[in-house]
N, CA, C and O atoms as a GROMACS GRO file, in nm:
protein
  524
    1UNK      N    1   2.597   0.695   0.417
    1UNK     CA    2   2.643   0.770   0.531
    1UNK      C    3   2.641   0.679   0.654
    1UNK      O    4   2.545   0.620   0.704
    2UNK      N    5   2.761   0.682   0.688
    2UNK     CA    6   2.771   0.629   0.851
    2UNK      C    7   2.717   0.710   0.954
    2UNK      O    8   2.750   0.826   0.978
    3UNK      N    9   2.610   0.625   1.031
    3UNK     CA   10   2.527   0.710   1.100
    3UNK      C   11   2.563   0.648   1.304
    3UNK      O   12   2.496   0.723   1.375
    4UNK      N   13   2.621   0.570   1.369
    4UNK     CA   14   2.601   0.486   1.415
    4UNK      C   15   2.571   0.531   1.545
    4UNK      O   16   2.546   0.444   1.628
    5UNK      N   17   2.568   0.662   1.582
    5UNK     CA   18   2.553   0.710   1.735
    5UNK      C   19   2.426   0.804   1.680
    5UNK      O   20   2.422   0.905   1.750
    6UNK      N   21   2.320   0.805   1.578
    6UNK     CA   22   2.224   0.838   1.550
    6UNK      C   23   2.116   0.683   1.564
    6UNK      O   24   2.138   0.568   1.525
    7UNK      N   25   1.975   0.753   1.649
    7UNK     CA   26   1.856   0.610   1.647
    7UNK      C   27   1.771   0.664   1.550
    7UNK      O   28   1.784   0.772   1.491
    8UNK      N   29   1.677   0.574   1.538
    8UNK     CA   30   1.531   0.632   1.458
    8UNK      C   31   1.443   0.515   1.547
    8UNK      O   32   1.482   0.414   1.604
    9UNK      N   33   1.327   0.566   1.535
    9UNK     CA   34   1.257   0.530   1.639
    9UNK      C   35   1.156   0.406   1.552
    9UNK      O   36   1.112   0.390   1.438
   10UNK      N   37   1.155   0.338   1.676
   10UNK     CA   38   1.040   0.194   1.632
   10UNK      C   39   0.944   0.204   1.501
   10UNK      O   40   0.957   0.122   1.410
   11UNK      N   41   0.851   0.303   1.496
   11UNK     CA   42   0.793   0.384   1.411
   11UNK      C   43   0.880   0.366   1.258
   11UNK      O   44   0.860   0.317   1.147
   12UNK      N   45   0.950   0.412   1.305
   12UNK     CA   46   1.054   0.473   1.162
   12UNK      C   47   1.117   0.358   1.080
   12UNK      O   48   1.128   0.362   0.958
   13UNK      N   49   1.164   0.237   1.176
   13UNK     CA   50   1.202   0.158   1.109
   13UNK      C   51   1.080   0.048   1.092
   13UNK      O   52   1.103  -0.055   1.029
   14UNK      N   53   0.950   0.072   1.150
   14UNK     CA   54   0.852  -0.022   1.096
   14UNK      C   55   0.821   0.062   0.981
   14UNK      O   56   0.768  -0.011   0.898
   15UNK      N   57   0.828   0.164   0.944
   15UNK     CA   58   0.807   0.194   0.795
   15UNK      C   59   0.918   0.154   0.713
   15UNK      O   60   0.877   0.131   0.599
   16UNK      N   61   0.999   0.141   0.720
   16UNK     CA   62   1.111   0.098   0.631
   16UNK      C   63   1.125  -0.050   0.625
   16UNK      O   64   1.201  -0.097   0.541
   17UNK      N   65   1.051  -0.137   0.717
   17UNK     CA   66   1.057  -0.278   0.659
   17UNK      C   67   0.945  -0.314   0.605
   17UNK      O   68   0.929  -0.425   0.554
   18UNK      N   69   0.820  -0.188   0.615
   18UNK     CA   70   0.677  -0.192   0.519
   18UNK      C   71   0.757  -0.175   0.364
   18UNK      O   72   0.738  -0.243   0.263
   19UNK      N   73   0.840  -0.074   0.381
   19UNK     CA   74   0.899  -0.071   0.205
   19UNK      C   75   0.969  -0.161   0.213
   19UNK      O   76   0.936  -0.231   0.118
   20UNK      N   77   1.078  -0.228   0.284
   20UNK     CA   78   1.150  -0.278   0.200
   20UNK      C   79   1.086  -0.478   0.169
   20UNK      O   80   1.122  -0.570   0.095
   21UNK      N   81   1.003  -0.463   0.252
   21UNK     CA   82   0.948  -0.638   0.231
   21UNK      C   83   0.780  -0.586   0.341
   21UNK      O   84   0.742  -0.555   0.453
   22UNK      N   85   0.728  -0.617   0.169
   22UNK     CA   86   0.574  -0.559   0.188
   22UNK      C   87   0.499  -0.688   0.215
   22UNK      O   88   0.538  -0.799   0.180
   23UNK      N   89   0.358  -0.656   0.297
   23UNK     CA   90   0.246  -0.754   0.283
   23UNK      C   91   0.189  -0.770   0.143
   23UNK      O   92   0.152  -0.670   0.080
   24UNK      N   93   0.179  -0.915   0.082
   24UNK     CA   94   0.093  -0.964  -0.026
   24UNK      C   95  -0.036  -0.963  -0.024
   24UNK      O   96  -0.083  -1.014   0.078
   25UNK      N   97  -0.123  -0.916  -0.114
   25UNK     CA   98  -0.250  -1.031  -0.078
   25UNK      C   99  -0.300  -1.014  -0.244
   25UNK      O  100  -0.283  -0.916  -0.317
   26UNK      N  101  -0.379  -1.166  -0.280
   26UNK     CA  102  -0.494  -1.160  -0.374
   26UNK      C  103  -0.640  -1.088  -0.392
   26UNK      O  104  -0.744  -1.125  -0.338
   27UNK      N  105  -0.628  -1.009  -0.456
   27UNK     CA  106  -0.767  -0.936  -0.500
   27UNK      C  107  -0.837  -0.919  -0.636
   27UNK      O  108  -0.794  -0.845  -0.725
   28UNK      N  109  -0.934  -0.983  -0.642
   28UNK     CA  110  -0.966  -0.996  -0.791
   28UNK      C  111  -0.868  -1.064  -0.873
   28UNK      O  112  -0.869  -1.029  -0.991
   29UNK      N  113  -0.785  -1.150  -0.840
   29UNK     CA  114  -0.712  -1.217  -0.933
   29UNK      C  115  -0.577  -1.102  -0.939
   29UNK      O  116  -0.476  -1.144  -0.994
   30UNK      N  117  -0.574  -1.005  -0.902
   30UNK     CA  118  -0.407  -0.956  -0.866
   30UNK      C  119  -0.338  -0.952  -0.779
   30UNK      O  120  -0.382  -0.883  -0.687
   31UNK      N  121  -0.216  -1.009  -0.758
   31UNK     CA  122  -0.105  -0.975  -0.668
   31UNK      C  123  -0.132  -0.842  -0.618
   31UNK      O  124  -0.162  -0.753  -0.698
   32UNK      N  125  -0.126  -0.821  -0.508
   32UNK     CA  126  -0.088  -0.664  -0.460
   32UNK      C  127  -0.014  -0.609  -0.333
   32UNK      O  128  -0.012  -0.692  -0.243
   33UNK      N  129   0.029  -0.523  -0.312
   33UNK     CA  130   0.054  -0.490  -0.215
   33UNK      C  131  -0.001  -0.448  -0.048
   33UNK      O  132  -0.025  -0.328  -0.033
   34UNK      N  133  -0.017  -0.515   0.045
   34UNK     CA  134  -0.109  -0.502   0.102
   34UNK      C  135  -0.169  -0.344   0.127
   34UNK      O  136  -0.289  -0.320   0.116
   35UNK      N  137  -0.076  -0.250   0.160
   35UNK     CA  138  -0.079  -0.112   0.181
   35UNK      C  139  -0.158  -0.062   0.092
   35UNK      O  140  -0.237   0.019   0.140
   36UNK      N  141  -0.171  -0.084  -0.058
   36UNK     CA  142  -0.269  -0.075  -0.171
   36UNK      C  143  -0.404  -0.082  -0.134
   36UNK      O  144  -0.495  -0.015  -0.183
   37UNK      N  145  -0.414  -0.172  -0.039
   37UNK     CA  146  -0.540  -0.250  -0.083
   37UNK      C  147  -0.645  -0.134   0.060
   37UNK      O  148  -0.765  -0.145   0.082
   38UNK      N  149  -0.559  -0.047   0.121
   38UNK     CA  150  -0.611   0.026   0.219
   38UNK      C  151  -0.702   0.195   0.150
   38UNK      O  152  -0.651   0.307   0.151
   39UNK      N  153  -0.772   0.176   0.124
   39UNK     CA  154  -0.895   0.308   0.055
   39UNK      C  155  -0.850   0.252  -0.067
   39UNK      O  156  -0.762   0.328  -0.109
   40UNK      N  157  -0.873   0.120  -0.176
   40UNK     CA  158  -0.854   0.154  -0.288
   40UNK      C  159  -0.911   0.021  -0.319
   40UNK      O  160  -0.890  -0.094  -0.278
   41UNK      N  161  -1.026   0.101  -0.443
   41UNK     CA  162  -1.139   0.004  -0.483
   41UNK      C  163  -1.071  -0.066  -0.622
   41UNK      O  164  -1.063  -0.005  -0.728
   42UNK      N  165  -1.034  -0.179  -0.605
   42UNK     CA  166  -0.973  -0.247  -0.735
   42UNK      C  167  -1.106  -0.290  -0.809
   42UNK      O  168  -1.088  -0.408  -0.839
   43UNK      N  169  -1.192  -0.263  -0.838
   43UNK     CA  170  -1.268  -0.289  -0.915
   43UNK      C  171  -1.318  -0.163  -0.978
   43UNK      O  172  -1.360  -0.157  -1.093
   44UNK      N  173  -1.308  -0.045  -0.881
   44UNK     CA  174  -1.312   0.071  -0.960
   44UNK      C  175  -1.188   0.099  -1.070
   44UNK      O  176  -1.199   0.159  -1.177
   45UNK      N  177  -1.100   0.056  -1.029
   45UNK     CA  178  -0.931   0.097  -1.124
   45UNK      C  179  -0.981  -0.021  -1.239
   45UNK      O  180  -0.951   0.002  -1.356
   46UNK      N  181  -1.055  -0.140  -1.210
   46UNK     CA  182  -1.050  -0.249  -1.326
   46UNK      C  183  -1.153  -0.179  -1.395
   46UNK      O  184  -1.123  -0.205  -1.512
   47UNK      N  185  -1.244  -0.114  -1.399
   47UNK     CA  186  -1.367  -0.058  -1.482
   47UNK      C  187  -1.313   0.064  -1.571
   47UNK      O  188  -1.378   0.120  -1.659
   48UNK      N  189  -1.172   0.098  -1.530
   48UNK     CA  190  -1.098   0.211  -1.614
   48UNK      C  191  -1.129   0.117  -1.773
   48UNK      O  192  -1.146  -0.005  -1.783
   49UNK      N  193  -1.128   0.258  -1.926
   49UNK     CA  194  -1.118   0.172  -2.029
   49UNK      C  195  -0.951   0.088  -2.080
   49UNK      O  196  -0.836   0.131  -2.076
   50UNK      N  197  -0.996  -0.019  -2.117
   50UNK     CA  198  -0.864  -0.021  -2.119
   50UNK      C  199  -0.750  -0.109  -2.066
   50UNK      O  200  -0.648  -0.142  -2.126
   51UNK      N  201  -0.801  -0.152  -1.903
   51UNK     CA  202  -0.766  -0.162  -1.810
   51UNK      C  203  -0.730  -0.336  -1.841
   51UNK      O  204  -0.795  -0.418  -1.907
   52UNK      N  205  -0.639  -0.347  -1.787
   52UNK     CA  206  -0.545  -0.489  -1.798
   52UNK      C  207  -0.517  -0.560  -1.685
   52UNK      O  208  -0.528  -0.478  -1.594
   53UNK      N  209  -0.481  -0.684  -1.630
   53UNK     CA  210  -0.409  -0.688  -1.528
   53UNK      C  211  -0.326  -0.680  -1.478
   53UNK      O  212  -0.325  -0.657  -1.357
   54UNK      N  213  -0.171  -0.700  -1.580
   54UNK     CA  214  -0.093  -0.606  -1.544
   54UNK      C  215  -0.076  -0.455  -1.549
   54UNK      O  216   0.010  -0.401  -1.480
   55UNK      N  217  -0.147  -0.396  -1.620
   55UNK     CA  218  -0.151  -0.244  -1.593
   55UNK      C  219  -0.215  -0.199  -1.470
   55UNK      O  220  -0.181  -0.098  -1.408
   56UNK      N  221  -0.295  -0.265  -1.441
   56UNK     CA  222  -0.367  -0.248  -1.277
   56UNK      C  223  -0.254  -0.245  -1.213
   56UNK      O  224  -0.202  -0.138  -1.182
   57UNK      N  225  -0.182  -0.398  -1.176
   57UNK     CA  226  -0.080  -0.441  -1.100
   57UNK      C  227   0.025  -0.367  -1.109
   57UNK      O  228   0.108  -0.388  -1.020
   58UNK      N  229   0.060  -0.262  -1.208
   58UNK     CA  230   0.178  -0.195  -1.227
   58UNK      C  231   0.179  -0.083  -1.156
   58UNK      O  232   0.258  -0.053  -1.066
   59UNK      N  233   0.026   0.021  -1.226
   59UNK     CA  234  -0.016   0.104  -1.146
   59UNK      C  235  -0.056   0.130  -0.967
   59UNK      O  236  -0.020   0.216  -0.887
   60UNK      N  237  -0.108   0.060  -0.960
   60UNK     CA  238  -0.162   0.000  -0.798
   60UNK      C  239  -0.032   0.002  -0.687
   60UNK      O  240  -0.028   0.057  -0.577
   61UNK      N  241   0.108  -0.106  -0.778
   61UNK     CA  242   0.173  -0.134  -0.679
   61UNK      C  243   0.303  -0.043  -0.678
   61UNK      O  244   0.409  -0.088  -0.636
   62UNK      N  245   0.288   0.100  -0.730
   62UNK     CA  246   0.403   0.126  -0.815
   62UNK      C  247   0.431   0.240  -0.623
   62UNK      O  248   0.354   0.274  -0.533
   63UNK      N  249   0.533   0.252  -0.640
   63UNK     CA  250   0.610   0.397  -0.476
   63UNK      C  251   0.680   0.456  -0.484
   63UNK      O  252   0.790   0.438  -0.432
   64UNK      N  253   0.645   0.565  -0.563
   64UNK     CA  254   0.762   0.695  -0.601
   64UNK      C  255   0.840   0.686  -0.428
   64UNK      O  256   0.785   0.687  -0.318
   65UNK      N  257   0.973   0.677  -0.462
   65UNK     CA  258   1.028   0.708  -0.320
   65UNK      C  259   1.027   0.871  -0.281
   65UNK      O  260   1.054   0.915  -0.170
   66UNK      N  261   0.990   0.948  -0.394
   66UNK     CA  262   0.970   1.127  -0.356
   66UNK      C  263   0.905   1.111  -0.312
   66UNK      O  264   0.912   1.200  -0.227
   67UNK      N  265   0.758   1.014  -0.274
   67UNK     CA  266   0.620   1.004  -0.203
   67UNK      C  267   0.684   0.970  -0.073
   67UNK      O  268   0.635   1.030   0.022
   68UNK      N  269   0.767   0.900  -0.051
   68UNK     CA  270   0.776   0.831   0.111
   68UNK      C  271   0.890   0.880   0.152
   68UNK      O  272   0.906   0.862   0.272
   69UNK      N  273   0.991   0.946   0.091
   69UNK     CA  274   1.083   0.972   0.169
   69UNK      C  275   1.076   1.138   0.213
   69UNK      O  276   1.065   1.215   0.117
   70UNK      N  277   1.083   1.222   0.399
   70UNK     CA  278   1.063   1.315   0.369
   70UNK      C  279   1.172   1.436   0.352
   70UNK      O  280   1.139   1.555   0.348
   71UNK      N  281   1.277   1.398   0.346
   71UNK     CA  282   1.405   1.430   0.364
   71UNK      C  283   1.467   1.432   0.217
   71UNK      O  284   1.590   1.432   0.212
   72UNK      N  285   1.393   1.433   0.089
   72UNK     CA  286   1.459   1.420  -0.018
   72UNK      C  287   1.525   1.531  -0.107
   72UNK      O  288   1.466   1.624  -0.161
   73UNK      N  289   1.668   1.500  -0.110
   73UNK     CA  290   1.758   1.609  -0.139
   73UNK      C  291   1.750   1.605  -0.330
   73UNK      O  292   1.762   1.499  -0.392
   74UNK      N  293   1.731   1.725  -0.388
   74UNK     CA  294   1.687   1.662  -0.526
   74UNK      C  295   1.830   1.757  -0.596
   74UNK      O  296   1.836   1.862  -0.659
   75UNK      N  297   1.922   1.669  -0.554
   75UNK     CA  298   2.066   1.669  -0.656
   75UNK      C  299   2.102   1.575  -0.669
   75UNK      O  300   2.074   1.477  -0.600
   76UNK      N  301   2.219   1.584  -0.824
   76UNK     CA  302   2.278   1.444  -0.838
   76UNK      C  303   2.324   1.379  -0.759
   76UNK      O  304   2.333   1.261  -0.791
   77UNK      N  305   2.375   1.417  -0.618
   77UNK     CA  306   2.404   1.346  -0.504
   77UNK      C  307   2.254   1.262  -0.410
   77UNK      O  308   2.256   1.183  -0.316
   78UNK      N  309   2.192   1.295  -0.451
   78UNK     CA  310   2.096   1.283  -0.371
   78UNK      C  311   1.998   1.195  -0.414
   78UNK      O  312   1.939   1.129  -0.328
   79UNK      N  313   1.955   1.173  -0.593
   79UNK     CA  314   1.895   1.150  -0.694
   79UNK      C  315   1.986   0.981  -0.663
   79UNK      O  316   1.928   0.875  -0.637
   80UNK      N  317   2.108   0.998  -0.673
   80UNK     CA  318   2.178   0.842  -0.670
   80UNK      C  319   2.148   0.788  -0.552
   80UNK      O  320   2.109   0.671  -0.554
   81UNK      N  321   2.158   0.847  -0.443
   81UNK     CA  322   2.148   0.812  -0.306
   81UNK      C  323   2.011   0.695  -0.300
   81UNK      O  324   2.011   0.588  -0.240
   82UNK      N  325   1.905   0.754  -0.379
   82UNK     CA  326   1.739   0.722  -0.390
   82UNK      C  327   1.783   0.606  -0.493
   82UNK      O  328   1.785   0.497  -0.436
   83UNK      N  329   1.821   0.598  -0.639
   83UNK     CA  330   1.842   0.521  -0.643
   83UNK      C  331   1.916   0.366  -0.563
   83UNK      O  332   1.886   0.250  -0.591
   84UNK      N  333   1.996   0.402  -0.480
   84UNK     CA  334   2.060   0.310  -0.471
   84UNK      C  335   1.941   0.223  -0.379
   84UNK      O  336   1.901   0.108  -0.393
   85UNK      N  337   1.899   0.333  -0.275
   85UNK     CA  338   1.775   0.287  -0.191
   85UNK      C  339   1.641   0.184  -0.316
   85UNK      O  340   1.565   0.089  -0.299
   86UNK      N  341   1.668   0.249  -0.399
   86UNK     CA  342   1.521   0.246  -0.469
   86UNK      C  343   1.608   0.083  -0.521
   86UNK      O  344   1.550  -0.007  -0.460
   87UNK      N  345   1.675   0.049  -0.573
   87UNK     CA  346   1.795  -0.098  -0.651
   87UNK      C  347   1.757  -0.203  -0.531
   87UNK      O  348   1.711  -0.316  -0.547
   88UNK      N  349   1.778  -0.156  -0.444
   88UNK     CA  350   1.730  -0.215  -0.274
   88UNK      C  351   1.590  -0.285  -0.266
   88UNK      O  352   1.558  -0.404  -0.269
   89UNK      N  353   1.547  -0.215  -0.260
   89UNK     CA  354   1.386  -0.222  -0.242
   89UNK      C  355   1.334  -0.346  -0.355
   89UNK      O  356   1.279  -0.454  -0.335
   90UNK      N  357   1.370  -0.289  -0.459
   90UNK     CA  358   1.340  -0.379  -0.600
   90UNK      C  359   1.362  -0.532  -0.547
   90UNK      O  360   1.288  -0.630  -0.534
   91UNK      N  361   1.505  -0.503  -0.522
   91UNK     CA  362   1.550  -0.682  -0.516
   91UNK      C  363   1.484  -0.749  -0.376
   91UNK      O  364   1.430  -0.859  -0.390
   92UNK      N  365   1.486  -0.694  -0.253
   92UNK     CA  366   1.370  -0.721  -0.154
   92UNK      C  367   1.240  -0.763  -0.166
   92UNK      O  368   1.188  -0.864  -0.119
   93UNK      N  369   1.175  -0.648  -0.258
   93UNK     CA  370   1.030  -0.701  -0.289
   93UNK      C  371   1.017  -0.859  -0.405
   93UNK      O  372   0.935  -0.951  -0.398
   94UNK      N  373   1.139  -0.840  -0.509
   94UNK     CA  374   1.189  -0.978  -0.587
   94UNK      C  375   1.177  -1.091  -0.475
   94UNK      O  376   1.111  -1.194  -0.490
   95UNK      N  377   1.250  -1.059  -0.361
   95UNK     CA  378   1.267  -1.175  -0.288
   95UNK      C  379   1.137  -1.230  -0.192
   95UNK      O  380   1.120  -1.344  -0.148
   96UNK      N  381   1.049  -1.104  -0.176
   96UNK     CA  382   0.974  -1.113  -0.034
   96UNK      C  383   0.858  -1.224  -0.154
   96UNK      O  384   0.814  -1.334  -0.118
   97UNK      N  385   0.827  -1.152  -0.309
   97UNK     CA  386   0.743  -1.207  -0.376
   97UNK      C  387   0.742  -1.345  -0.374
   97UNK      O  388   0.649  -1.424  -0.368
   98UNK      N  389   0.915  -1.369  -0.385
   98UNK     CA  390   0.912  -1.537  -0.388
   98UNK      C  391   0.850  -1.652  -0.284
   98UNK      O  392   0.804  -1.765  -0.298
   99UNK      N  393   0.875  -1.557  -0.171
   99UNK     CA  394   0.828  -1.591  -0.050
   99UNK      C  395   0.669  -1.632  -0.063
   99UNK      O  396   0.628  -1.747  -0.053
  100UNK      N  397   0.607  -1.542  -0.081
  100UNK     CA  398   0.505  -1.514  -0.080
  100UNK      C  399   0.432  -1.633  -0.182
  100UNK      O  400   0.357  -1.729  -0.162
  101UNK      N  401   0.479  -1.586  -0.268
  101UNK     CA  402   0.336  -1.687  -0.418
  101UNK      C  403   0.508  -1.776  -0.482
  101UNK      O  404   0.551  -1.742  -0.592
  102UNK      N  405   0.552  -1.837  -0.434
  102UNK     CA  406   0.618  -1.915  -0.514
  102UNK      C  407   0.620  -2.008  -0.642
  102UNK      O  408   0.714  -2.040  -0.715
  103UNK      N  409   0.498  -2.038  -0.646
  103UNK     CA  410   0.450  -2.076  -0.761
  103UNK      C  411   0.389  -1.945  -0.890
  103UNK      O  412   0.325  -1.972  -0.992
  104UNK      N  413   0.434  -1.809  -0.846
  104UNK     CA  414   0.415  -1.749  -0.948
  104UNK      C  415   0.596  -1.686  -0.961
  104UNK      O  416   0.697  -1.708  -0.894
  105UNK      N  417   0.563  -1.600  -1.086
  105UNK     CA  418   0.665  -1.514  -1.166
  105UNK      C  419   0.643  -1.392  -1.178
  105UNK      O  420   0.554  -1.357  -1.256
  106UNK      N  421   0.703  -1.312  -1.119
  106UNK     CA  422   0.707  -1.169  -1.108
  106UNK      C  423   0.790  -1.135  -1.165
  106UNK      O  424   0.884  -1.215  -1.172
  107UNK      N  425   0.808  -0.970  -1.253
  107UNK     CA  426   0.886  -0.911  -1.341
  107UNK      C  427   0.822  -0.734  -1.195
  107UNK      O  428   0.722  -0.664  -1.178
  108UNK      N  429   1.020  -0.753  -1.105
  108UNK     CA  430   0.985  -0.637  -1.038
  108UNK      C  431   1.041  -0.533  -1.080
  108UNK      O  432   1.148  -0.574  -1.125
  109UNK      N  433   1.035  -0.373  -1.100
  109UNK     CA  434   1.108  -0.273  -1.193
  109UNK      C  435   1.097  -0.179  -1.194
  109UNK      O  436   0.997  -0.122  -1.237
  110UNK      N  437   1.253  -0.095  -1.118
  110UNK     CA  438   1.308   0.053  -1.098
  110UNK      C  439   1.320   0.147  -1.223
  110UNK      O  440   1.412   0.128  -1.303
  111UNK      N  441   1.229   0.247  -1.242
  111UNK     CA  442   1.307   0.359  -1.311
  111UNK      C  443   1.332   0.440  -1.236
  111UNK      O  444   1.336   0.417  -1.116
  112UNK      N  445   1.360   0.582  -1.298
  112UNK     CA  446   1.417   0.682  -1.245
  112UNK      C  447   1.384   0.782  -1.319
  112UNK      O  448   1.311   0.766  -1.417
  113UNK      N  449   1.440   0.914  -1.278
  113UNK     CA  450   1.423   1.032  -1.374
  113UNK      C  451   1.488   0.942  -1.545
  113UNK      O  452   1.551   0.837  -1.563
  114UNK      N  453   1.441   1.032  -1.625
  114UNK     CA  454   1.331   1.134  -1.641
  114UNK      C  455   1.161   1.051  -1.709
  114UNK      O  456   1.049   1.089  -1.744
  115UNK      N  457   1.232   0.934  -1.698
  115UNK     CA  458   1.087   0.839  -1.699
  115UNK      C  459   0.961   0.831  -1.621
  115UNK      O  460   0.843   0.807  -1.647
  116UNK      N  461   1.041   0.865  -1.501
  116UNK     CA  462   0.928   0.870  -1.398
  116UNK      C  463   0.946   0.973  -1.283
  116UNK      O  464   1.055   1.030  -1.285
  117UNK      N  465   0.878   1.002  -1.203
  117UNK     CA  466   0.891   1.109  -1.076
  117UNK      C  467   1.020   1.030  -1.007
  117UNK      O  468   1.028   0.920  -0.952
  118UNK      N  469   1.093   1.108  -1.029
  118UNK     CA  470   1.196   1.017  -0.916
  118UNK      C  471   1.197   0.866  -0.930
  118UNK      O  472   1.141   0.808  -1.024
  119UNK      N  473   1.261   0.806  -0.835
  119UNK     CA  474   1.304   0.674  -0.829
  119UNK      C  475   1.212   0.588  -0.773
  119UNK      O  476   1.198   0.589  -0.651
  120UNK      N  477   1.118   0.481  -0.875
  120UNK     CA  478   1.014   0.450  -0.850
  120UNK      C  479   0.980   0.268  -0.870
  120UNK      O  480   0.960   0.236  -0.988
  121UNK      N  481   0.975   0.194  -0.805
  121UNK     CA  482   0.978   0.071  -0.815
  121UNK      C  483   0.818   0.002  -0.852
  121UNK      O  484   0.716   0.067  -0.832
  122UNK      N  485   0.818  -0.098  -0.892
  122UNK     CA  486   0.668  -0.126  -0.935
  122UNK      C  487   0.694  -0.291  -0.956
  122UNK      O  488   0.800  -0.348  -0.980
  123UNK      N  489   0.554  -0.350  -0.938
  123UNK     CA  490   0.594  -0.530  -1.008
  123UNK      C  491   0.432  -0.611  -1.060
  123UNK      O  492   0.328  -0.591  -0.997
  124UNK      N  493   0.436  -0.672  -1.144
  124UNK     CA  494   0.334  -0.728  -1.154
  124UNK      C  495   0.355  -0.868  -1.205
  124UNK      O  496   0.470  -0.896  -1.241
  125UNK      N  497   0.274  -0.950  -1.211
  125UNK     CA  498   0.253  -1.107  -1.203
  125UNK      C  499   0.294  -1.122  -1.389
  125UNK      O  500   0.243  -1.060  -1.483
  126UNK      N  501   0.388  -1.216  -1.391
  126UNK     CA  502   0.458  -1.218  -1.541
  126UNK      C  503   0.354  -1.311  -1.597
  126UNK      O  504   0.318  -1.405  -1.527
  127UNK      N  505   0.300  -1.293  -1.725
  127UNK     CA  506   0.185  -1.359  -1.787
  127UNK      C  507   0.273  -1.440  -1.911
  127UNK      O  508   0.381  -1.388  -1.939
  128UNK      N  509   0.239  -1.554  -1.981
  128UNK     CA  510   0.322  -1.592  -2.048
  128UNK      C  511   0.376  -1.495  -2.205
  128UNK      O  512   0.475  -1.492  -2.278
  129UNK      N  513   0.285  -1.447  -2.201
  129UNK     CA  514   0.312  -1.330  -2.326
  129UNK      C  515   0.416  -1.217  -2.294
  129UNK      O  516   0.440  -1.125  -2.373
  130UNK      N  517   0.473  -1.231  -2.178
  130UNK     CA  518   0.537  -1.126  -2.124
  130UNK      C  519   0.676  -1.149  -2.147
  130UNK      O  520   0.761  -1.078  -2.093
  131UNK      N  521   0.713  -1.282  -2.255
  131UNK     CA  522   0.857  -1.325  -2.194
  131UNK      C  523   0.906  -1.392  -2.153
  131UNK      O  524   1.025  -1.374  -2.125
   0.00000   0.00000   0.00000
């Protein structure tokens, strides 16, 4: 939608460049998202049974866009719309990662209904067993 005699305020678009090119940081040996790392004990999520480093990293860094967006229209018009946003985001955070740890390999990755709540992006540090 062409919006061009509509603003959004300072606020609004500092949340939208938090999604679309996030802060990094190392914790315990995972990549994460910095926003993650705000009330959330990664050593409590690593003491889960079970618990992996990329499954941490998957879980941890994953952002239903139904969570952040508050305006979400839930029809097929609306469902694509999020995707297309959500295709966005993916390849941004692909890029911001490179930025970031260049000497690593990230595997970053959109589903959608009916796999997941809505249109949901996630990434974790590619291990050589991964591919």
């Amino acid at each position: 939608m062409n919006r061009p005699h509509e603003q959004i305020s300072t606020e609004e678009l500092m949340a939208a460049a938090d999604l679309f090119w996030p802060d990094f940081v190392l914790s315990d040996g995972l990549v994460l998202r910095a926003q993650v790392m705000e009330g959330t004990s990664v050593k409590d999520w690593s003491r889960e049974p079970g618990s992996t480093k990329k499954g941490l990293e998957i879980t941890l860094n994953h952002v239903h866009l139904y969570d952040v967006i508050s305006d979400v229209d839930i029809t097929p018009e609306g469902l694509r719309d999020l995707e297309r946003i959500a295709s966005a985001v993916k390849e941004c955070w692909r890029a911001a990662l490179i930025a970031a740890f260049p000497e690593r390999t990230f595997v970053v990755d959109m589903e959608s209904e009916p796999a997941e709540y809505g249109p949901t992006i996630t990434f974790w540090e590619r291990e050589n067993s991964d591919g």
